[in-house]
C-alpha positions as CSV (number, residue, x, y, z in Angstrom):
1,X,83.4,15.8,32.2
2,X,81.1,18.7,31.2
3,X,80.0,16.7,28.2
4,X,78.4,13.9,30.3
5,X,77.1,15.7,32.9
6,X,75.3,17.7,30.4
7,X,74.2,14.2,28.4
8,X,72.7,13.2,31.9
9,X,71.0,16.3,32.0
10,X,69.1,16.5,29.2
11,X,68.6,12.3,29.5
12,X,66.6,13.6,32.7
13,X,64.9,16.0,31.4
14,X,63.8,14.0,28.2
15,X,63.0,10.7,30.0
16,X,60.8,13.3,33.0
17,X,59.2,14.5,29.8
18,X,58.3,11.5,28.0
19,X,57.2,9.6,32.0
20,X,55.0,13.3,32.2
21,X,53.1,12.7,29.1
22,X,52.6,8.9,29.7
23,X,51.2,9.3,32.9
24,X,49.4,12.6,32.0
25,X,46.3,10.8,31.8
26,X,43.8,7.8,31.3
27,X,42.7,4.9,28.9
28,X,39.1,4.5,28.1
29,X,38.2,1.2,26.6
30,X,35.0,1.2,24.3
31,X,32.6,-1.8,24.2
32,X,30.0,-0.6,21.4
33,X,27.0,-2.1,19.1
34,X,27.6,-2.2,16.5
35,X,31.0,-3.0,15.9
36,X,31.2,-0.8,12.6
37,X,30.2,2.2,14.5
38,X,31.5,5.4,13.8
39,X,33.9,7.0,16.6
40,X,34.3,10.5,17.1
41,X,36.6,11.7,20.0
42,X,36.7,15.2,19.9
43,X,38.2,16.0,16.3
44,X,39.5,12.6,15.9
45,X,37.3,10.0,13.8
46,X,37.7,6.1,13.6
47,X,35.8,4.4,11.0
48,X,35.4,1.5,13.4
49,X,35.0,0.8,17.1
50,X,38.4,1.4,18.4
51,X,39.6,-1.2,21.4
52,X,41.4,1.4,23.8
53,X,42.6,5.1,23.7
54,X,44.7,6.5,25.5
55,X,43.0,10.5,26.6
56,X,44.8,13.4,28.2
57,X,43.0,14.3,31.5
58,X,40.3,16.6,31.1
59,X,36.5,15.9,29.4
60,X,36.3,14.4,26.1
61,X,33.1,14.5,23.5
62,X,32.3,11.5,22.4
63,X,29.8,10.5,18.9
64,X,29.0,7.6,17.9
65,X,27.0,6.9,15.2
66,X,26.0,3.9,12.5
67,X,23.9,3.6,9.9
68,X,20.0,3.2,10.6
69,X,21.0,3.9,14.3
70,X,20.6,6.7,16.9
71,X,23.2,9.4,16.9
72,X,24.8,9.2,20.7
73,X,26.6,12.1,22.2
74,X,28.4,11.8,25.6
75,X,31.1,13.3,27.4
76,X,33.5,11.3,29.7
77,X,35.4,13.3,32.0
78,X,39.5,11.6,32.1
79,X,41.5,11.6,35.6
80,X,44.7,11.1,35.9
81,X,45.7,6.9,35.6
82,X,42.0,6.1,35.7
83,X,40.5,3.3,33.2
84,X,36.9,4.2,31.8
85,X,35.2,1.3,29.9
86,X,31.6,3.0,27.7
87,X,29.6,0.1,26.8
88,X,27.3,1.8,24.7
89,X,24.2,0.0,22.2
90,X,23.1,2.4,19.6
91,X,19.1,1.8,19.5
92,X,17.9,1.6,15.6
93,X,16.2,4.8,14.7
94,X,12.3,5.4,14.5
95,X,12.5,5.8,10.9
96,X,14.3,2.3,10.3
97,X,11.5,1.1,12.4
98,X,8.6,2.5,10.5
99,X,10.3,1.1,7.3
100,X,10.2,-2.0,8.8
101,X,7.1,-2.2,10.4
102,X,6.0,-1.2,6.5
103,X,8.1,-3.7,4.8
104,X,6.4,-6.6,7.3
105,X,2.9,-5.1,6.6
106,X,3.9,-5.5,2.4
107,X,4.8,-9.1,3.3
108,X,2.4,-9.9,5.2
109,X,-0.1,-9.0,2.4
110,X,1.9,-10.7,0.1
111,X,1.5,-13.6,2.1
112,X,-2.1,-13.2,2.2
113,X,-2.6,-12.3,-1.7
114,X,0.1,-15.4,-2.8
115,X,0.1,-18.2,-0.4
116,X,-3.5,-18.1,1.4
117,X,-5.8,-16.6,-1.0
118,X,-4.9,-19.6,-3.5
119,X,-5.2,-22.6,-1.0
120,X,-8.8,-20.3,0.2
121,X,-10.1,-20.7,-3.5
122,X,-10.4,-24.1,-3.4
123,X,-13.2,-24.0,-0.8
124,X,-16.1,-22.4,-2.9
125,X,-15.0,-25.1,-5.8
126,X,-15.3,-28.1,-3.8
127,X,-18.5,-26.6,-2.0
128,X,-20.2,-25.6,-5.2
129,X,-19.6,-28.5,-7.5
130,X,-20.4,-31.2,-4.9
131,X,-23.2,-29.5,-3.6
132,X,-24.8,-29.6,-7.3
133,X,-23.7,-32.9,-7.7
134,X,-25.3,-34.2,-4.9
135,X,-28.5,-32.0,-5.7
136,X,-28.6,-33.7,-9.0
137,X,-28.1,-37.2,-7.8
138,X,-31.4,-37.2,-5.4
139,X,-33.4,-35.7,-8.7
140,X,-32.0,-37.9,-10.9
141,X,-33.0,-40.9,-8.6
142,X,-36.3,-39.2,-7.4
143,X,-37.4,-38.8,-11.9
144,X,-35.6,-42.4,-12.3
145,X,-38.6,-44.0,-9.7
146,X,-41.3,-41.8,-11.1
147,X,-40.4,-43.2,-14.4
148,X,-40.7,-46.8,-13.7
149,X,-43.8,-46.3,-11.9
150,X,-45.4,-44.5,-15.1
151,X,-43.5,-47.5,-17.2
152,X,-45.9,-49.8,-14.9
153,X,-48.8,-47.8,-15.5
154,X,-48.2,-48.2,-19.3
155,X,-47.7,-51.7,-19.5
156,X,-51.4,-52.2,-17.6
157,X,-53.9,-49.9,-19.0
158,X,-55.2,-50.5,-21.9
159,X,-57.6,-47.4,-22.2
160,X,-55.7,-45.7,-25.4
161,X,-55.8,-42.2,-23.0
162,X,-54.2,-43.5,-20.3
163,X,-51.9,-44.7,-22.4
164,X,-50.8,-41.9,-24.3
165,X,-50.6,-40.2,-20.3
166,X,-48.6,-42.5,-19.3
167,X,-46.3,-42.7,-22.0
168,X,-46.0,-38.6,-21.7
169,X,-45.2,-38.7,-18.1
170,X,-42.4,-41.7,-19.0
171,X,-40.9,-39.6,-21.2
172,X,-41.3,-36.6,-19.0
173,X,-39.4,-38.2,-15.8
174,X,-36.8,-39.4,-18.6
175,X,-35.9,-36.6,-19.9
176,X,-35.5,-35.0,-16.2
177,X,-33.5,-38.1,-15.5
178,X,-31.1,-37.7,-18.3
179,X,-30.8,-33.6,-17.4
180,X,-29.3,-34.8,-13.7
181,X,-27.2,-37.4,-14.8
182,X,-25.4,-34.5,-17.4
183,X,-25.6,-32.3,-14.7
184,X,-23.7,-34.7,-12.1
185,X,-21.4,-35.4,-14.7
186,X,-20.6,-32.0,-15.2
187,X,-19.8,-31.0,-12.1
188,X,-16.9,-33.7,-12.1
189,X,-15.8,-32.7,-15.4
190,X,-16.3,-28.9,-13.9
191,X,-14.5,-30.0,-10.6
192,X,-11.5,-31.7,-11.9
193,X,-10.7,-28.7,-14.9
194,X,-11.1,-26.1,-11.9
195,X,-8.9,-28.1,-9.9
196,X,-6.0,-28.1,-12.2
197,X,-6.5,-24.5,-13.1
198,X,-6.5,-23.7,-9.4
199,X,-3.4,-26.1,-8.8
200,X,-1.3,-24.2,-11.7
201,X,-2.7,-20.6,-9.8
202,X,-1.6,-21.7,-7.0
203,X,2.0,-23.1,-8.0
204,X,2.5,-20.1,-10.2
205,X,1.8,-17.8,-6.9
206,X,4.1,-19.7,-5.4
207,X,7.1,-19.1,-7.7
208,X,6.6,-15.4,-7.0
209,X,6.2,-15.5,-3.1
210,X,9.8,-17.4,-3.4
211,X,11.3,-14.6,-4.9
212,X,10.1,-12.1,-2.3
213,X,12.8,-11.7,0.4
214,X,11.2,-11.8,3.6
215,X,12.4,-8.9,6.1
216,X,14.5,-9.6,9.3
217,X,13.8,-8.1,12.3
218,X,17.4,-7.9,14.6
219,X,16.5,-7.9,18.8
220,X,18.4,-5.4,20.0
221,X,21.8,-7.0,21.9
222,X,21.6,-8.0,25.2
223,X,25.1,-7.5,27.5
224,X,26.1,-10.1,30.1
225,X,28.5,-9.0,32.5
226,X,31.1,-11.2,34.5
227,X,33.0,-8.2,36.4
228,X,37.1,-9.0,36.4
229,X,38.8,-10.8,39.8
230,X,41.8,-9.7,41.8
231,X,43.5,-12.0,44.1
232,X,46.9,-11.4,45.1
233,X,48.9,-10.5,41.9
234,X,46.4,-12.7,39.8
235,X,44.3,-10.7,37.8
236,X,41.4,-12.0,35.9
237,X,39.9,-10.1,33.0
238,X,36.2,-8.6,33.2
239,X,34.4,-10.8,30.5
240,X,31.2,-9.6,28.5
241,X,29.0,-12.0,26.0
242,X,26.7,-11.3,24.0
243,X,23.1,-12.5,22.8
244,X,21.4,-11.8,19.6
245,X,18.3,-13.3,19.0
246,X,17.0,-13.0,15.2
């Protein structure tokens, strides 16, 4: 009889214990960005956001931390049977910033120096080589009339002067003649070897601005909220979702 009023007693006292320590306390349930934070709740660490813990009553310090973030320090203060949820976004620091911002601004100029540039270089060609041609042409039809018209003078005169003048003019207007047609044939031959030196350029720059990785800037997360229903003894779950935008 002594043995199992004694087993009762220290049942009670066990059980009261263990009941004590359950309900000697709260739960805090973490919502954090990223999810590969680092956790730090008082001297406990968790590599890893951690879904609910269970606090003694009291205040906690809280850390979280991740990589190319803000360091946040808190403190949540634990009742008895309460429920805490800490949504919490870690904001990237200003120096992962700045080495953005720099890494778009090396981009950018590689954009400029590998994709532009080349396709701008084909302007002054075009310009320069048709523009001469086109000079050329109205010479070389301009010297090609003055010609004839000297050819007509030589055929009627028949003063041996004039005819030598004539003939030196004719020659003269020829030889001008023949300078713009080389010159108008030049700048196509000109036109077409720049072009294909231009077109390898350009390809070539190409191939290298494939190979460049272009930088990604993340939107911080944005937290939609449905807040959880209670009707009756039907309980429905707060709900969050969240938006990235890239």
């Amino acid at each position: 009889m002594v043995k199992i009023i004694s087993s009762i007693f220290i049942f009670t006292l066990l059980f009261g214990h263990s009941s004590a320590q359950q309900t000697d306390g709260g739960k805090i349930v973490f919502t954090i960005l990223p999810f590969e934070s680092i956790v730090q709740i008082d001297d406990s660490v968790f590599y890893g956001v951690p879904s609910m813990q269970i606090l003694n009553s009291g205040k906690h310090e809280i850390k979280i931390w991740s990589p190319m973030h803000d360091l946040v320090d808190t403190t949540v203060e634990i009742i008895r049977d309460s429920l805490i949820t800490l949504r919490i976004f870690l904001r990237y620091s200003d120096e992962y910033r700045d080495f953005l911002n720099e890494k778009m601004k090396k981009y950018q100029n590689s954009v400029f120096k590998l994709v532009i540039l080349p396709k701008l270089s084909f302007i002054p060609e075009i310009a320069f080589f048709t523009s001469t041609a086109t000079i050329a042409k109205g010479q070389a039809k301009k010297n090609s009339g003055f010609a004839l018209h000297q050819s007509s003078i030589y055929n009627s005169v028949v003063s041996p002067s004039a005819i030598d003048s004539a003939r030196n003019s004719f020659e003269k207007y020829r030889r001008k003649y023949n300078r713009n047609v080389t010159t108008v044939n030049g700048c196509y031959v000109g036109l077409m070897i720049t072009t294909l030196f231009l077109l390898y350029w350009n390809a070539d720059h190409q191939i290298q601005f494939s190979k460049i990785v272009r930088p990604v800037f993340i939107e911080e997360p944005k937290l939609t909220f449905i807040p959880g229903t209670k009707t009756g003894n039907f309980h429905t779950p707060s709900q969050f979702g969240l938006s990235f935008k890239f």
